[in-house]
Residue, then its C-alpha position, 0 to 999 in steps of 0.5 A: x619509481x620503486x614502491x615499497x608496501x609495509x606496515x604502517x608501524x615497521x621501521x627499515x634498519x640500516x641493513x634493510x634501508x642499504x638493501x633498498x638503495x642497492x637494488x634501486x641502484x641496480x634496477x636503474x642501471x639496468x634500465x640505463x644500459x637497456x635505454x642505451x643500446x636501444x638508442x645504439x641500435x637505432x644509430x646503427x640503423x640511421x648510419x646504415x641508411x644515411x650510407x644508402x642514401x648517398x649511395x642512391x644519389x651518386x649512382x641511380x639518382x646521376x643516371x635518371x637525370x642522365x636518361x632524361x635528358x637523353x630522352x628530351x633530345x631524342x624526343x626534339x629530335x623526332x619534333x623536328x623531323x617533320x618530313x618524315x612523320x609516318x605512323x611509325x615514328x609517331x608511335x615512337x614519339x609517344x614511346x619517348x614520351x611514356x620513357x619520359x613520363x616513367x623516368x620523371x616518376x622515377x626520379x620524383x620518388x628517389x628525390x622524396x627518398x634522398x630527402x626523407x633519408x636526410x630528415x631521419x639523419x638530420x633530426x634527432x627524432x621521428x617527431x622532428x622529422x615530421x615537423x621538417x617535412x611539414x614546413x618543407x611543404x609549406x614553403x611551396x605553397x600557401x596551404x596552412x598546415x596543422x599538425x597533431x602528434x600524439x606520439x611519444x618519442x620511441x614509439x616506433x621502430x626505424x623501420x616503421x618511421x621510415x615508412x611512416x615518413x614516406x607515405x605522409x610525404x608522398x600525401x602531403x606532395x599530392x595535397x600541394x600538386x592536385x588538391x587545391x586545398x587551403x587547409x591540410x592536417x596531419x595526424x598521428x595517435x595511438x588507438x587500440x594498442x595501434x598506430x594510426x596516421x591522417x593526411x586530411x585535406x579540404x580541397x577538390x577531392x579524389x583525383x581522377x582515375x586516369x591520373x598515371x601518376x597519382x595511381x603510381x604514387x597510391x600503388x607506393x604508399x600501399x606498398x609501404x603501408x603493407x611492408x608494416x603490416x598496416x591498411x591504407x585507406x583514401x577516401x573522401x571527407x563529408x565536408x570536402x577534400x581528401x583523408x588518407x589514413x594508415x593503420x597499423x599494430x606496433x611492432x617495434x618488438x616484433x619481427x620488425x625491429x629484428 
């Protein structure tokens, strides 16, 4: 929209008007070109991911499953040799298990990354990724689930969708795995020229200290949450259940995108 300020009693010649028009013209092709190489760029990045993606699942995401089967027959193995069960064949067993138990964390979080990767090549925006997701989680379980995304399209770089993606997903896995929550909500403002990401839930609260793997998946969400320059914060609602929020200032013209 091009205002123009004149006097009330000025009338534009023909002249004037034609200069008007010609700038206006030039303005929006500027804004278009501007928008779509934006939108290039943003491709570009997509493929580049999608490329990764398919790349960790031929070759990483292949050897895990291999390991883990590798570990489930020397574990059987050590099961069954019952005449010989010394102490050191004991701490091997519980070594195979620590393999074991370390392998499937492993491969949990490279199956979450193959998935998020396809939501963000599938989807024709963040928004619709995030919606995915969601109704992803809810065919596993019977938990409502309620979303509120206050974000506008393009708010955010790749980079920090991508992130963003992740750690939501890794949130929602632990509400349906630990929370026995009944009610989830996900949300996602923009406050004080920042970014702010929920996962709230009304479950059983906080899982245990010991937990390995929750204290695995914290340590990733914390990492992510720091690679967008963000501050992750988990803490138990008054009501009851779990709120997990990330916060961070928009630097999609920042670094970042760079």
């Amino acid at each position: 929209l091009l205002l123009l300020k004149i006097d009330s009693d000025t009338e534009l010649n023909e002249h004037q008007s034609r200069l008007l028009t010609d700038h206006s013209e030039l303005l929006a092709s500027m804004i278009h070109i501007s928008q779509f190489f934006k939108h290039k760029l943003r491709n570009v990045q997509y493929e580049e991911r999608a490329t990764i993606a398919r790349e960790l699942h031929d070759s990483i995401a292949q050897s895990l499953s291999y390991l883990k089967i590798q570990a489930s027959r020397l574990q059987s193995m050590i099961n069954n040799d019952k005449q010989s069960q010394d102490n050191n064949l004991v701490q091997v067993d519980l070594g195979v298990q620590e393999l074991r138990e370390g392998i499937s964390i492993a491969y949990r979080h490279l199956r979450e990354l193959l998935t998020t990767f396809r939501l963000t090549m599938g989807g024709n925006s963040f928004a619709q990724a995030i919606e995915s997701s969601i109704k992803e989680f809810e065919k596993r379980c019977s938990i409502v689930f309620e979303l509120d995304n206050r974000l506008p399209d393009g708010a955010l770089s790749v980079a920090e969708e991508m992130q963003l993606l992740h750690i939501m997903r890794e949130a929602l896995s632990n509400v349906v795995r630990h929370s026995h929550a009944q009610y989830t909500k996900v949300t996602l403002l923009n406050v004080d020229n920042g970014i702010s990401m929920s996962v709230e839930d009304d479950g059983i609260g906080l899982a245990p200290a010991g937990d390995r793997e929750n204290h695995h998946g914290l340590i990733i969400m914390q990492e992510r949450t720091r690679s967008i320059g963000g501050t992750l914060e988990l803490e138990e609602r008054e009501e009851k259940g779990t709120r997990v929020t990330v916060s961070f200032q928009n630097n999609k013209n920042s670094k970042a995108n760079s």
